[in-house]
C-alpha positions in Angstrom: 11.0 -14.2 -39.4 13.2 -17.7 -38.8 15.2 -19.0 -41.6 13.8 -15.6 -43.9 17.1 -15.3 -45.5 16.5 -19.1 -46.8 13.3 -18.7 -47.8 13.7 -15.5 -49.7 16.4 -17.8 -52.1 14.3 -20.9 -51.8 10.8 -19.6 -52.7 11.8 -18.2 -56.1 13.6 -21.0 -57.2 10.8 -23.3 -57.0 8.6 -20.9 -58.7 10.7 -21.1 -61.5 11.4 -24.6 -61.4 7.6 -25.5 -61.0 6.2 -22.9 -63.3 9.0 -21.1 -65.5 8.0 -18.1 -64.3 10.6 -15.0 -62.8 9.1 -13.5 -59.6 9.7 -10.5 -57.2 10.4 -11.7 -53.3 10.5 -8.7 -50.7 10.9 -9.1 -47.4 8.3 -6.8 -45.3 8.1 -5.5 -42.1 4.5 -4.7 -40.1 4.3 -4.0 -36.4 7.7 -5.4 -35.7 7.0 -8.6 -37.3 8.0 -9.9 -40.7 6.6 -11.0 -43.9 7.2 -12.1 -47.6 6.0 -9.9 -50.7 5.8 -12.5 -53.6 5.3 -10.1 -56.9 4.3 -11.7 -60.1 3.4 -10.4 -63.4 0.5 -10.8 -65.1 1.1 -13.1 -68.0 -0.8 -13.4 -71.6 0.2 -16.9 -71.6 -1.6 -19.8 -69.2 0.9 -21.1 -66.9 1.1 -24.7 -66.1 1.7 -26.5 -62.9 3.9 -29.8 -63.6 2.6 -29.9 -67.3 -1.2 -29.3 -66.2 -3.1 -26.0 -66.7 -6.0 -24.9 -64.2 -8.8 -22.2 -64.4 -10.7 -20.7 -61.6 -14.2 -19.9 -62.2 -15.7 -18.5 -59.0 -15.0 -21.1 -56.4 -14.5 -24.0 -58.9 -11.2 -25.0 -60.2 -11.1 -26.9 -63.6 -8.0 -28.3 -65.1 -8.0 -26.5 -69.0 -6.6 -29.9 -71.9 -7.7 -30.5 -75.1 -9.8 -27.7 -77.3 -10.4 -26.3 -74.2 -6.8 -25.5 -73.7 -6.4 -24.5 -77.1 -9.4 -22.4 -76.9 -7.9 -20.0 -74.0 -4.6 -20.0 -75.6 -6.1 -18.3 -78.9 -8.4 -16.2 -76.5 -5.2 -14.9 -74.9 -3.6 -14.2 -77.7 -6.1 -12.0 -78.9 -6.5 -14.7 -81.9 -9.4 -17.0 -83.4 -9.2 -20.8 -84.3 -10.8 -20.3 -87.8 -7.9 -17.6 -88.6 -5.4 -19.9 -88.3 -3.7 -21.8 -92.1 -3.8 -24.9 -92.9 -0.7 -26.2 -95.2 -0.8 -28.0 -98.1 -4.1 -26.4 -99.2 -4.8 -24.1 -101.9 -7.9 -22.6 -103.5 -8.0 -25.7 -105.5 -10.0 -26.9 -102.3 -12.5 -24.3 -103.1 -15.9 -24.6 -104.3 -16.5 -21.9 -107.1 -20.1 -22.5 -106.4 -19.9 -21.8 -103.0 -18.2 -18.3 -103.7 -20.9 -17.1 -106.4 -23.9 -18.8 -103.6 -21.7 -16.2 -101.2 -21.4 -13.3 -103.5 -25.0 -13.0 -104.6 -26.2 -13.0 -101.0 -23.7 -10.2 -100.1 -25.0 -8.3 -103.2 -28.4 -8.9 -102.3 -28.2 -7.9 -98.9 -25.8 -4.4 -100.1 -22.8 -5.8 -98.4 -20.8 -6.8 -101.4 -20.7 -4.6 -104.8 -22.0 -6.0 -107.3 -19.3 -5.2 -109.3 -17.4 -8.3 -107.4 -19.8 -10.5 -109.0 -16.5 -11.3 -111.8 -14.0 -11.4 -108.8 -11.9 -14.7 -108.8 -11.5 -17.0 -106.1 -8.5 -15.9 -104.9 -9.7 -12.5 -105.1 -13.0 -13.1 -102.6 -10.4 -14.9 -100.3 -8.0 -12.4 -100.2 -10.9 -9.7 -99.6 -12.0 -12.0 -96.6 -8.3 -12.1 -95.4 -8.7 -15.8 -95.7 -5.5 -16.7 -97.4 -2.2 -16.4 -95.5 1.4 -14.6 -96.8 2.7 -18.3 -97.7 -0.8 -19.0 -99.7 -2.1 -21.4 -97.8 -6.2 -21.3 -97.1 -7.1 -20.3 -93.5 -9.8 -23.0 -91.9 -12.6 -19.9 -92.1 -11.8 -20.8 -95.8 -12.6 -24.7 -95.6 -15.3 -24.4 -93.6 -16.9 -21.6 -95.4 -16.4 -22.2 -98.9 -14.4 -25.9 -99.4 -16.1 -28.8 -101.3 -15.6 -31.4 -98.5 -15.3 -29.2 -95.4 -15.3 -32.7 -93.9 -12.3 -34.0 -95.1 -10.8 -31.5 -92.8 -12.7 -31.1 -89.9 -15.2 -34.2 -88.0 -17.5 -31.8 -86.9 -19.3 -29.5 -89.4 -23.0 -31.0 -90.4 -25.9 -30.3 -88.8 -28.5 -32.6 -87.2 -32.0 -32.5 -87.7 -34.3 -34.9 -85.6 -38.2 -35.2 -85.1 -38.9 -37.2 -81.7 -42.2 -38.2 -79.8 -42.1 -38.0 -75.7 -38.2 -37.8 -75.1 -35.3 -38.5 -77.2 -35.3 -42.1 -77.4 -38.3 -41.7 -79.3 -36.6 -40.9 -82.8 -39.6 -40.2 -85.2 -37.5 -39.0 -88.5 -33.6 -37.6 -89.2 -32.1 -35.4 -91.4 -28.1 -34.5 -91.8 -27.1 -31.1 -93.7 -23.6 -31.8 -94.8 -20.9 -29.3 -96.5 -19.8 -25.6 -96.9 -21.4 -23.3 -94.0 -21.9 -20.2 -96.5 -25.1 -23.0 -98.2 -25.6 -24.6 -94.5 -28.8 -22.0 -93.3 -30.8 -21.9 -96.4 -30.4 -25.9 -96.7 -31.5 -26.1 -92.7 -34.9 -23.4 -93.0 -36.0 -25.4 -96.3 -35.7 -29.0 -94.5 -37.3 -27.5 -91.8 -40.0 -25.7 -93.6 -40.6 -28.9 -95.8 -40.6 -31.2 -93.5 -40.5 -30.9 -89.4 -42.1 -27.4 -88.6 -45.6 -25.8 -89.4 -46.8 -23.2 -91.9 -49.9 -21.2 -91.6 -51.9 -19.3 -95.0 -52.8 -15.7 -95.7 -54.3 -14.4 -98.7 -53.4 -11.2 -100.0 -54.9 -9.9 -102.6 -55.4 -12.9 -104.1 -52.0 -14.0 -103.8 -51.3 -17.2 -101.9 -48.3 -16.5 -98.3 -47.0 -19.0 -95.7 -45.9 -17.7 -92.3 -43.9 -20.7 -90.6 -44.7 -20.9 -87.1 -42.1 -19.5 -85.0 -41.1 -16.1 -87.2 -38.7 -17.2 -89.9 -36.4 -13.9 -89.0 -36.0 -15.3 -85.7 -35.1 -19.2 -86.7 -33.1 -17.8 -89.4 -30.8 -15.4 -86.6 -30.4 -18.7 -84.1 -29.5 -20.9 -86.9 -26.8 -18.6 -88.1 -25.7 -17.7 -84.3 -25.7 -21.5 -83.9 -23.4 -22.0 -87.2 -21.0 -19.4 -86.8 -20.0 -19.4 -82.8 -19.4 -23.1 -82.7 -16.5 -24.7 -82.1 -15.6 -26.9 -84.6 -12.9 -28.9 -83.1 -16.5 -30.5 -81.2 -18.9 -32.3 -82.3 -21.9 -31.7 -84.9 -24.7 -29.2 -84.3 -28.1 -30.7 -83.2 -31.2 -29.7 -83.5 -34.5 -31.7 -81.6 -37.9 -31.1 -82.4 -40.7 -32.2 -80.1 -44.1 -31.5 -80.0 -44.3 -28.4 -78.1 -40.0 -27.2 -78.2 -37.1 -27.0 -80.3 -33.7 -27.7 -78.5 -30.6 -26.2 -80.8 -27.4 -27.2 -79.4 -24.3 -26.4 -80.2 -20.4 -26.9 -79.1 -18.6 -24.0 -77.1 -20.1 -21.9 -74.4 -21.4 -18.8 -74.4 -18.6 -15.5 -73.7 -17.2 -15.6 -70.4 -19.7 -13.6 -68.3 -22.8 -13.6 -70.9 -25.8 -15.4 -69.9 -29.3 -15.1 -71.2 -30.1 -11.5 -69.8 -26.7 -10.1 -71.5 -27.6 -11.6 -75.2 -31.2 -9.9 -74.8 -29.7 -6.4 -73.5 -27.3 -4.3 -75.3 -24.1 -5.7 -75.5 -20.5 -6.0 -77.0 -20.3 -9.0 -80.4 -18.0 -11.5 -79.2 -17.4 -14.1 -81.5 -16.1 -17.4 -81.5 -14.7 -17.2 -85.0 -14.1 -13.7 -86.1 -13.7 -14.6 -89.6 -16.4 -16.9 -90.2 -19.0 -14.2 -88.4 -17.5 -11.4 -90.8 -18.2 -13.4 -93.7 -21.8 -14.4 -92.6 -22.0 -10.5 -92.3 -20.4 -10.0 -96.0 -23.2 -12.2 -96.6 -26.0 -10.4 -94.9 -26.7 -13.0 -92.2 -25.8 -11.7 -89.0 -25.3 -8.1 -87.5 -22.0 -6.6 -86.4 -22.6 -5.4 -83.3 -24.3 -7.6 -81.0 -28.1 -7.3 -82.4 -29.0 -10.6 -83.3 -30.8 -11.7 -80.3 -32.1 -8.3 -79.8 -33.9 -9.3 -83.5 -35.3 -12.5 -82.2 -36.2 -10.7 -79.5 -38.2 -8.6 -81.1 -39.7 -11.3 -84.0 -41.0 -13.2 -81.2 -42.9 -10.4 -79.7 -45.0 -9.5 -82.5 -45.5 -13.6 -82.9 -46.5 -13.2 -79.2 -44.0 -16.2 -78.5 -42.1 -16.5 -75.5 -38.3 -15.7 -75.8 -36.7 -18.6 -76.2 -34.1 -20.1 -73.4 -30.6 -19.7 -73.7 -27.9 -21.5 -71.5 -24.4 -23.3 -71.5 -25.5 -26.9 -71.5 -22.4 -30.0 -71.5 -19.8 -27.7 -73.1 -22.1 -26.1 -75.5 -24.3 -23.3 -76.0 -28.1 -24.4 -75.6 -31.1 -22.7 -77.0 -34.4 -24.1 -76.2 -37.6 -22.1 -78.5 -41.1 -22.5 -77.4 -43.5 -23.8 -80.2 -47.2 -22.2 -80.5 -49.6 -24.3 -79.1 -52.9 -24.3 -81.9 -52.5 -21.4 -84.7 -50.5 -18.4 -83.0 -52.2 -16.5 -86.0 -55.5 -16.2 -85.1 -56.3 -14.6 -88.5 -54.8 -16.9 -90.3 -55.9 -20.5 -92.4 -53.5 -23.4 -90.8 -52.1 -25.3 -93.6 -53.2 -28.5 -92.0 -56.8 -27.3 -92.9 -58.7 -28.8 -95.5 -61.1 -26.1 -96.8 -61.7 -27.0 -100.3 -59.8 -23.8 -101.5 -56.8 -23.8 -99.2 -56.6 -27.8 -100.6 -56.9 -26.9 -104.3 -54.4 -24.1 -104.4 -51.5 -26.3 -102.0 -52.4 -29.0 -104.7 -52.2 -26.6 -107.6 -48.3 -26.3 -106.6 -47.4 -29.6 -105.6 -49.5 -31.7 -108.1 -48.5 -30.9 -111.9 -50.6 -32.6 -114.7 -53.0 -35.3 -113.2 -54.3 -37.8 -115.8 -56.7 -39.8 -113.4 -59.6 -38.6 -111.6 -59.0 -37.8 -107.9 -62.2 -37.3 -105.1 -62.2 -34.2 -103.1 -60.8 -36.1 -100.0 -57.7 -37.7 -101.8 -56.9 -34.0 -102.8 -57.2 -33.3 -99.6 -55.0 -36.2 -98.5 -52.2 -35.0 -101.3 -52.1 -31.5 -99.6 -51.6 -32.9 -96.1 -49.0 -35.7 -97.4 -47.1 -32.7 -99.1 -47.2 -29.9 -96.1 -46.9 -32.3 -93.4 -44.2 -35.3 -94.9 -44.3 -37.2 -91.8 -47.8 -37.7 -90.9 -49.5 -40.6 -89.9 -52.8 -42.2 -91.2 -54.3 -41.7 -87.5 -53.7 -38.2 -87.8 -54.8 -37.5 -91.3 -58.2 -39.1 -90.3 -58.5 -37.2 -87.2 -58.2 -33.9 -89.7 -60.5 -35.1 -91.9 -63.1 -35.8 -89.8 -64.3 -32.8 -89.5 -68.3 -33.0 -90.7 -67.5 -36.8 -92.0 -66.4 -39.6 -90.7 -63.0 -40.7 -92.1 -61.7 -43.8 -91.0 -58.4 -45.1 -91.2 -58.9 -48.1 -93.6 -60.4 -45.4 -96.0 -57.6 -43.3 -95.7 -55.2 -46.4 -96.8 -57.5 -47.2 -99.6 -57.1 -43.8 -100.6 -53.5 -43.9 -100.5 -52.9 -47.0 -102.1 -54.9 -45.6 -105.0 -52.6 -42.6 -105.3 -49.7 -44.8 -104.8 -50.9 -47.2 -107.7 -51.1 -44.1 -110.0 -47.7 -43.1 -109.0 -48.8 -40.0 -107.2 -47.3 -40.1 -104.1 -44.5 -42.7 -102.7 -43.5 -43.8 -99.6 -39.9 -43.3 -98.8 -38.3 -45.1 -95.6 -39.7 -47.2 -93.0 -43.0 -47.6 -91.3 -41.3 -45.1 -88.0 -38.8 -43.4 -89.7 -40.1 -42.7 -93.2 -41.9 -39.7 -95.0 -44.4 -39.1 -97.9 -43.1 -37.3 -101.3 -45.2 -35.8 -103.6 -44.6 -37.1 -107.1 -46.8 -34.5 -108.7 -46.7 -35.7 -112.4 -48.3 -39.2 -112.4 -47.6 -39.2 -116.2 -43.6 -39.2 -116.0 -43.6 -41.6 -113.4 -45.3 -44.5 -115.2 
């Protein structure tokens, strides 16, 4: 080979000089003509070409800044971002409530002892390995358990919206602020008050709601959602249209996972190893990899479609099917107004009535308080049934109960909802 001898000095030197990196050169021989052998190590550690780092998926080649960056860093290292300290803080950051809220669902679920139910703040963090050598709180800690999680980080709420046709169509909002280890119970009750469906079965007497996609199910995606995002990104955000629920959150599935790998049997790889062992601790998600395996199998005896799970602009997208009519065929909807079904929803909602109320505004209480958001239109469409109802009957019927302090309207004409006073005779 011409000017080898150069080459074989000049090739590793700009190796070095471009990517600070020490490499092997051998000169090879193959049927009497040279060649040059460039050995390099593997390296834990991304390598950057004039102060820019690239990764190759496939046949695409993205240049790696920002969280990003820092993401495949800590994957590299073998380390998580919410295992890393944050100085100047101290369990004085901590919400005590938040660590008793945590300790009775660990008990409950048998994952905690109940004789930790005296432990001290320091002690349930230290269990957790959430306090580093220097005593400074790891940001698993903050996020988990701090009273303002979002004095440290921008992105740690989670959005709730109701919209008509598409999503300029914003019908009604909700925003679930602070600690993660309160975050899913505060989601499944905004969303069983107020955005999703509930269907009524008697047993023995006894009075049950089933929510319309299997609350096991919502309950595993919501938690999934919570503790594999990245929280350098922006805020969870949940959609709710007519007929599908769109849960988005920041940071991509595991490299190589797609749908068919959650739904199979497969290795746990989590974003943030120390928030997903505390939502274990806690009794909210499985260890090893089962969590969609349970929706999976919730849905099924729902007879619902599995939902849809893909990366989607830098985040992890999960798009769940709602029933179409009652997907318990067995089953009263809650929307009905049977005289029964309406007395006993009333009976829970509507505490101590001093005026005298006609079967239909009973009926219109029930709807107001299962269904928040619903329309005059739609409550005389339901009503209609074996009478007609029409609409300027319906808003006499509420402006009696509003009058009498038995309902309120909270919020504007598009954006508002209906609240259930219940006792007329405190609000007067």
């Amino acid at each position: 080979m011409k000017d080898s001898k150069r080459l074989m000095e000049d090739i590793p030197n700009k190796i070095v000089t471009q990517l600070g990196i020490v490499c092997d050169i051998n000169l090879q021989q193959e049927s009497e003509k040279e060649y040059i052998e460039i050995v390099v190590q593997p390296s834990p550690m991304p390598i950057s070409y004039h102060g820019k780092y690239h990764y190759r998926s496939g046949s695409t080649k993205q240049e790696l800044n920002g969280a990003a960056l820092q993401q495949f860093i800590l994957q590299k290292m073998g380390r998580s971002w919410d295992e890393y300290p944050r100085e100047t803080t101290t369990v004085d950051c901590i919400d005590r409530n938040a660590i008793d809220y945590f300790i009775a669902k660990g008990i409950a679920s048998g994952r905690i002892d109940s004789d930790e139910r005296n432990a001290t703040t320091e002690q349930v963090l230290e269990n957790l390995n959430l306090i580093d050598e220097n005593g400074y709180l790891k940001n698993a800690a903050l996020l988990l358990f701090a009273k303002k999680p979002q004095k440290f980080f921008s992105g740690v709420a989670f959005k709730i919206g109701k919209f008509g046709r598409d999503e300029s169509e914003l019908i009604v909002q909700d925003i679930v602020e602070g600690n993660l280890i309160e975050m899913p119970d505060k989601v499944i009750k905004l969303l069983k008050t107020y955005y999703l469906k509930a269907y009524i079965r008697y047993e023995n007497l006894q009075r049950k709601e089933i929510l319309e996609i299997p609350e096991d199910a919502l309950r595993e995606i919501i938690y999934n959602s919570i503790a594999h995002k990245d929280y350098a990104g922006a805020d969870i955000q949940m959609r709710i249209y007519d007929n599908h629920i769109e849960l988005w959150n920041e940071g991509e599935l595991p490299e190589g996972y797609t749908q068919e790998t959650l739904f199979q049997k497969h290795s746990s790889k989590p974003r943030n190893k120390n928030i997903a062992t505390a939502f274990f601790k806690a009794g909210y998600v499985e260890a090893w990899g089962r969590g969609y395996k349970k929706v999976k199998e919730a849905l099924e005896t729902a007879n619902l479609p599995f939902p849809k799970v893909e990366n989607f602009c830098g985040g992890t997208l999960v798009t769940i099917q709602r029933p179409v009519g009652n997907p318990y065929k067995n089953e009263q909807a809650s929307e009905n107004t049977d005289s029964n079904v309406v007395k006993d929803v009333v009976k829970d909602v509507v505490k101590e009535i001093e005026v005298e109320l006609t079967e239909r505004q009973l009926s219109i209480i029930a709807l107001l308080a299962l269904n928040p958001i619903i329309t005059i239109p739609e409550i005389s469409k339901k009503m209609s049934g074996k009478n007609s109802v029409t609409t300027r009957t319906i808003q006499r019927d509420i402006a009696y109960l509003q009058n009498h302090n038995i309902i309120k309207r909270e919020g504007g004409r598009k954006e508002g909802r209906w609240v259930v006073l219940g006792n007329n005779k405190s609000n007067n």
